[in-house]
Backbone bond lengths (Angstrom), bond angles and torsions (degrees), N, CA, C in turn:
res aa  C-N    CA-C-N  psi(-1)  N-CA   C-N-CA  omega(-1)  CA-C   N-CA-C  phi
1 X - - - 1.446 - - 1.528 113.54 -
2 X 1.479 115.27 -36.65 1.592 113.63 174.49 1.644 121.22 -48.82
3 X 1.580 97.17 -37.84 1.625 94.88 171.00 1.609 118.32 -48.45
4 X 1.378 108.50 -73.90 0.725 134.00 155.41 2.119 125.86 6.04
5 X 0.917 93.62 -78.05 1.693 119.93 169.78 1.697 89.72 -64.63
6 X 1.059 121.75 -79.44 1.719 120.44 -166.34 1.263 96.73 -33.84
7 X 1.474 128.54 -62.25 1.417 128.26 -165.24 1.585 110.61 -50.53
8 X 1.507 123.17 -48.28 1.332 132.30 176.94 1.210 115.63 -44.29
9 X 1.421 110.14 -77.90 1.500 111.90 163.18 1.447 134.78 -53.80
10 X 1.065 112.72 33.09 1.656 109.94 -158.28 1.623 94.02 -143.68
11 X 1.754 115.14 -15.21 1.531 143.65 174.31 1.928 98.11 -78.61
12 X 1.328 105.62 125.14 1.683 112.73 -176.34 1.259 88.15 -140.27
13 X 1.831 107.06 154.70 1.567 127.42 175.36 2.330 84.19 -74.77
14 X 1.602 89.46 153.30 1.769 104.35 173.01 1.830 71.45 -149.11
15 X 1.806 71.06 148.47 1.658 91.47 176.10 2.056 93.28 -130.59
16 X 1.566 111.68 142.80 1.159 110.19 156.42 1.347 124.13 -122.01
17 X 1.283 116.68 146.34 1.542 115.21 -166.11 1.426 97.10 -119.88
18 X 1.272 124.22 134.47 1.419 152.40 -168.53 1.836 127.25 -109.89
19 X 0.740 109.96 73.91 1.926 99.43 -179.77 1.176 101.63 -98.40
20 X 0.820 123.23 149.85 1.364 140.88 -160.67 2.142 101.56 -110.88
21 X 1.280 107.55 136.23 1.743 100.92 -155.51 1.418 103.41 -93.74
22 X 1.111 137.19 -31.44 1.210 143.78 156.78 1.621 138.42 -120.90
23 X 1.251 105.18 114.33 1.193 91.39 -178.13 1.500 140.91 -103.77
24 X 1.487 90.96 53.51 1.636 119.18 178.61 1.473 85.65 -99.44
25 X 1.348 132.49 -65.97 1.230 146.63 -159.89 1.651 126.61 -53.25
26 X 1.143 106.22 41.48 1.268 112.14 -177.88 1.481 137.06 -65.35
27 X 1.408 95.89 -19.05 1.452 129.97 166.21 1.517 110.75 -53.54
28 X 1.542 111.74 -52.49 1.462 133.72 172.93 1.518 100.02 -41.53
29 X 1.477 115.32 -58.31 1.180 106.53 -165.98 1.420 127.37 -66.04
30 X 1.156 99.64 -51.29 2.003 109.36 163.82 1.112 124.65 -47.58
31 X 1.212 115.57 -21.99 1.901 122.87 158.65 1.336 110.62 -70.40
32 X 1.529 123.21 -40.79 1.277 128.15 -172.28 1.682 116.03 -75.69
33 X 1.719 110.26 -33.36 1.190 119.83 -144.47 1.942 87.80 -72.90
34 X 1.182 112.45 -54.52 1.638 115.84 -174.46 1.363 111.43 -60.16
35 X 1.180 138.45 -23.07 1.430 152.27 154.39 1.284 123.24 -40.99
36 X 1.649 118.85 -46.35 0.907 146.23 178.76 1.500 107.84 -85.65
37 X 0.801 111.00 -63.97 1.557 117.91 174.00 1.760 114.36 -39.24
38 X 0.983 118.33 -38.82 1.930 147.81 -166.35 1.616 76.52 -77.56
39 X 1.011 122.17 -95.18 1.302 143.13 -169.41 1.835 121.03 -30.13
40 X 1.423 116.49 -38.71 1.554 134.89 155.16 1.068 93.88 -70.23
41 X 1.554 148.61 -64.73 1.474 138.10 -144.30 1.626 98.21 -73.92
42 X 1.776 127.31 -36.98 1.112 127.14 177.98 1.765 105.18 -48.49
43 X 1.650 99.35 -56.15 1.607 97.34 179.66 1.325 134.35 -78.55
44 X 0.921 114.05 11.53 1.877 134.08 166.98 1.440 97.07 -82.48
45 X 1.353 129.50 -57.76 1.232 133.95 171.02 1.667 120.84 -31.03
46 X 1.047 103.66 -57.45 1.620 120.32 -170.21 1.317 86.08 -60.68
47 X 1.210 145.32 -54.45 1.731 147.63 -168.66 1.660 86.15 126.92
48 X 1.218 142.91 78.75 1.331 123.49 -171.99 1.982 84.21 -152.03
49 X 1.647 112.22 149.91 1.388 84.11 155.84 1.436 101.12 -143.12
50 X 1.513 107.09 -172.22 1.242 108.77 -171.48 1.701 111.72 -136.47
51 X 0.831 153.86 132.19 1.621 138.57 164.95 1.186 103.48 -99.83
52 X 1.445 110.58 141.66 1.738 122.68 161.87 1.416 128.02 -123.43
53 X 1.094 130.05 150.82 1.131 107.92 159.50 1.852 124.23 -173.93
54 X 0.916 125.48 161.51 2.197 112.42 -176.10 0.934 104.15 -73.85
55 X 1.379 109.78 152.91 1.720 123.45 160.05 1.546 98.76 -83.75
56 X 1.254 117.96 159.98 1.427 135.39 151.00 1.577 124.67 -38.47
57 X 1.229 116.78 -25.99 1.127 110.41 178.59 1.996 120.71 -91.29
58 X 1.556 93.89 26.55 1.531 93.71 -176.83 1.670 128.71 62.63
59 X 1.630 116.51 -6.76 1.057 113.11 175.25 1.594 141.55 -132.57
60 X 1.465 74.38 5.61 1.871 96.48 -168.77 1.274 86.08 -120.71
61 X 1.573 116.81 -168.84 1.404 147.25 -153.58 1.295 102.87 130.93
62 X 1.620 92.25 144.89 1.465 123.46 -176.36 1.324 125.01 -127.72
63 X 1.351 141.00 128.63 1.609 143.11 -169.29 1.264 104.28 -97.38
64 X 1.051 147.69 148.10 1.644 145.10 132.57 1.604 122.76 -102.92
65 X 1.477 116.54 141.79 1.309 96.92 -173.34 1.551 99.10 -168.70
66 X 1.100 126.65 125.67 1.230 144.58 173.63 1.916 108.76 -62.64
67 X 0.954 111.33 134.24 1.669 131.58 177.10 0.932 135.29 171.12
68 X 1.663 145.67 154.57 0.980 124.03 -177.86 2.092 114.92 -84.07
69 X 0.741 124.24 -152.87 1.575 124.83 -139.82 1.742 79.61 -95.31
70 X 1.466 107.53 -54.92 1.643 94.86 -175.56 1.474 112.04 -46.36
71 X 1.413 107.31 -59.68 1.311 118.86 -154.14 1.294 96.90 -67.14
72 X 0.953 151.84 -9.06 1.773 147.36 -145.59 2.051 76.66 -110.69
73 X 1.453 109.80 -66.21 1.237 101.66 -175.84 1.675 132.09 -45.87
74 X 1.481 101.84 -30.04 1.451 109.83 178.81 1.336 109.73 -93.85
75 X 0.810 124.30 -13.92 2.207 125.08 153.97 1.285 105.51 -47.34
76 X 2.063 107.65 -64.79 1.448 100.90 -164.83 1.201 127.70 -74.77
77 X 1.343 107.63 -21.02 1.739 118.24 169.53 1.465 95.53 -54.87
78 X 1.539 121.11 -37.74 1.850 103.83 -169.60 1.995 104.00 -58.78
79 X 1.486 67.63 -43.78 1.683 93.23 -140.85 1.417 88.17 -62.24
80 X 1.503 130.39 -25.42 1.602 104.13 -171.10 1.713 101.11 -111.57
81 X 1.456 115.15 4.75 1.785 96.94 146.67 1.362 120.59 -74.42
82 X 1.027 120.47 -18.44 1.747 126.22 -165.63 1.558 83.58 -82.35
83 X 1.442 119.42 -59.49 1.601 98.01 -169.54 1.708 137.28 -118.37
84 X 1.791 87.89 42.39 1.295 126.05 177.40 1.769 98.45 -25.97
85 X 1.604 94.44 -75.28 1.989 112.50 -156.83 1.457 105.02 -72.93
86 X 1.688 126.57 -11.48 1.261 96.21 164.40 1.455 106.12 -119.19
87 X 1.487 126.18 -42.90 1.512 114.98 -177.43 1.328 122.26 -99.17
88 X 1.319 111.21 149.07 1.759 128.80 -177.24 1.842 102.17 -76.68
89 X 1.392 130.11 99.43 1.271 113.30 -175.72 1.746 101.20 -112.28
90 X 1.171 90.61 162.87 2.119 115.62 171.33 1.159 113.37 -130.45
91 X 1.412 106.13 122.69 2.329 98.87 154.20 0.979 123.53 -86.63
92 X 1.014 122.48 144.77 1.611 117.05 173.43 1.392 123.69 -124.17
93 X 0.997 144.61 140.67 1.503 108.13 170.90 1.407 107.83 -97.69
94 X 1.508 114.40 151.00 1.440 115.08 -174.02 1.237 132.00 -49.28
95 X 0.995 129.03 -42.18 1.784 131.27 153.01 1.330 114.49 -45.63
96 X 1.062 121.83 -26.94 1.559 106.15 -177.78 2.236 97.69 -96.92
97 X 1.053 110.71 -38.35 1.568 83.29 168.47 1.246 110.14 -125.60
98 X 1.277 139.74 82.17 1.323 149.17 144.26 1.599 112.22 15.17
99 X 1.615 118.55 140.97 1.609 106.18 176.52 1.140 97.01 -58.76
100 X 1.477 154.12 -71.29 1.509 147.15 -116.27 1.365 102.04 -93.68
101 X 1.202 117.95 3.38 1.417 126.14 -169.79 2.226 92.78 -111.49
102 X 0.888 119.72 -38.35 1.034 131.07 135.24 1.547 147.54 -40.46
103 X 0.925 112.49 -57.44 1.406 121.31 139.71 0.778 108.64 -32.74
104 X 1.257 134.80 -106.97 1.451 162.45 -103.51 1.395 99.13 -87.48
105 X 1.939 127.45 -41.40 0.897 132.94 -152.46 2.016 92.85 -103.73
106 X 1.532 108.38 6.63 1.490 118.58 -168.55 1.738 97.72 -100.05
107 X 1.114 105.75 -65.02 1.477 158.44 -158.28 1.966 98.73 -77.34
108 X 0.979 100.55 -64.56 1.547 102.92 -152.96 1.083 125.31 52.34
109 X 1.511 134.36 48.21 0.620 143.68 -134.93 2.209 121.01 -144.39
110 X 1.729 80.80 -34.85 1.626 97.05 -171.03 1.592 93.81 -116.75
């Protein structure tokens, strides 16, 4: 059972933030979007999940996703060769930037 528990606690919210680098390049994205998609469905599999989704302003989007510190790192290494040529991405882990801190700095808004 000690394993067990270590593993739980050892699981943290990571947030990734997405801008997208040009927005002529839309083409970029539709190459990226099924890539990405492949890549969440791999981690749904494992029992793992992830939420995504756009901001309003057409250029951002944000992931959330529970893992521990390795695994969070070896997602984004996937996840940001797949979308090297069109989006600008960051990890974060959730304690260090809060949604509203997020928001706000997305949004300008709150």
């Amino acid at each position: 059972m000690p394993v067990i528990s270590e593993v739980i606690n050892e699981r943290k919210l990571w947030v990734i933030l997405s801008t997208r680098k040009n927005t002529n390049k839309v083409d970029e994205l539709e190459i990226v979007k099924p890539l990405v998609e492949k890549l969440n469905e791999e981690w749904f599999k494992k029992g793992d999940f992830i939420w995504a989704g756009r901001f309003d302003d057409g250029m951002t989007s944000m992931a959330i996703f529970d893992a521990t510190e390795e695994k969070a790192k070896n997602y984004f290494e996937h996840y940001s060769k797949i979308c090297k040529n069109a989006l600008d991405v960051k990890l974060y882990k959730w304690d260090a930037m809060p949604l509203f801190t997020i928001l706000e700095r997305i949004q300008g808004k709150i």
